[in-house]
C-alpha positions, -999 to +999 in steps of 0.1 A: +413+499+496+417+534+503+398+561+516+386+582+485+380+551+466+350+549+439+327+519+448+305+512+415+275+490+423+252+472+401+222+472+421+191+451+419+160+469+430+137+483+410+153+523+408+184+504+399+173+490+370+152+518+360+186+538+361+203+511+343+178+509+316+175+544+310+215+554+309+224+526+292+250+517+320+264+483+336+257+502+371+234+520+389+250+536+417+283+549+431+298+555+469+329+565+483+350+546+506+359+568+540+381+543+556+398+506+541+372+480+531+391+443+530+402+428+496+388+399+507+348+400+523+346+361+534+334+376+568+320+409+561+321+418+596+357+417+601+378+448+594+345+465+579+349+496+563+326+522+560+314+546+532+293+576+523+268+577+496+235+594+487+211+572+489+169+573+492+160+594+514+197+610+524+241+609+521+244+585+548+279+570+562+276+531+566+295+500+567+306+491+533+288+454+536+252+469+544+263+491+514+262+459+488+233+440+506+214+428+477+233+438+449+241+415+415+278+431+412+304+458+422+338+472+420+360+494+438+382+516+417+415+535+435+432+566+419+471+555+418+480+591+419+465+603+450+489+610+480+469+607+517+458+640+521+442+645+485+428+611+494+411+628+529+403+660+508+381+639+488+359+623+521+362+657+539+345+673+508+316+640+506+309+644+546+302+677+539+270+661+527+265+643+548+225+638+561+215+663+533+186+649+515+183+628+489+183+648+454+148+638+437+151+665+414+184+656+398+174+620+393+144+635+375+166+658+357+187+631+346+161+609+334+148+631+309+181+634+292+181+600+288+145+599+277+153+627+253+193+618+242+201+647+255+224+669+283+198+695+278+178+694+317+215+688+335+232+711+319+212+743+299+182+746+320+183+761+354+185+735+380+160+723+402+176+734+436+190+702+458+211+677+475+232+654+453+224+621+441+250+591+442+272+605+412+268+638+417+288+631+452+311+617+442+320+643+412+319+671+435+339+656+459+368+647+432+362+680+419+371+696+452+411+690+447+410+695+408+396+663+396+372+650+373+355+618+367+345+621+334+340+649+302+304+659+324+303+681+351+287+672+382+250+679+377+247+653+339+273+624+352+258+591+358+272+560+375+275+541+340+263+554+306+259+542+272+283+554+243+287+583+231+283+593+265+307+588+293+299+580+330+323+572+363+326+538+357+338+543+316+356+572+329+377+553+358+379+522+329+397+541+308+421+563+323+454+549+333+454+565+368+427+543+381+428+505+390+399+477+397+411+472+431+383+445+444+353+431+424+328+410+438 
């Protein structure tokens, strides 16, 4: 585990399966890890890492095991590629999120291109002014050294999606720079 790392979640509550159901995805949320999580989580306590995500109501940085409290499933994909300080670019560009609020809008905006089949409320209609949500995080931060996580931009990229669309987790999946480093 590596700082810069995508954690893909499968959560269980009832905005992750909304989010689920509506994308089409196997998860409903993604974070980034800031500093190395253990391979192996028999006592979650030891060696904890910590991660940033935007979650309800704000980004917050927190250890990675109240991260995955209560969720059914989750992976954490590395970039074999990255050297150290593309790896800190990436964290350095989330924290600059950090404590913004939670972006209501863009979940909204996202859910009516599902509803509709659609990219038309993400991407052609002006944007409803905001913080990020989960994926939207994480995309800008890889986008801040040069790097993608999916055919989307930022502001219609979902943790998972349903062909023919493609979200981070069938993004990281299928490209051969990325690994399934831990699963749980």
């Amino acid at each position: 585990m590596k700082p810069g790392d995508l954690i893909l979640v499968r959560g269980t509550d009832q905005l992750s399966l909304d989010i689920m159901k509506a994308t089409g995805g196997r998860f409903s949320h993604v974070a980034i890890a800031v500093c190395p999580i253990p391979l192996s989580l028999s006592d979650p306590n030891e060696n904890d890492g910590i991660v940033i995500e935007a979650v309800m109501p704000r980004v917050v940085t927190r250890p990675f095991h109240d991260s995955i409290l209560g969720v059914d499933y989750w992976e954490i994909w590395s970039n074999k590629t990255l050297v150290d300080y593309q790896r800190w670019a990436i964290v350095a560009a989330a924290c600059l999120y950090s404590a913004e609020d939670y972006g209501y809008g863009k979940i909204l905006e996202q859910g009516l291109d599902c509803v509709f089949d659609t990219a038309l409320f993400t991407e052609k209609m002006p944007q409803v002014r905001g913080c990020p949500i989960c994926s939207m995080l994480a995309c800008l931060s890889y986008n801040e050294i040069g790097l993608r996580l999916g055919p989307e931009g930022a502001r219609s990229i979902a943790p998972s999606r349903a062909a023919p669309y493609i979200g981070i987790a069938e993004f990281v999946a299928g490209n051969a720079d990325y690994e399934c480093v831990a699963h749980q």
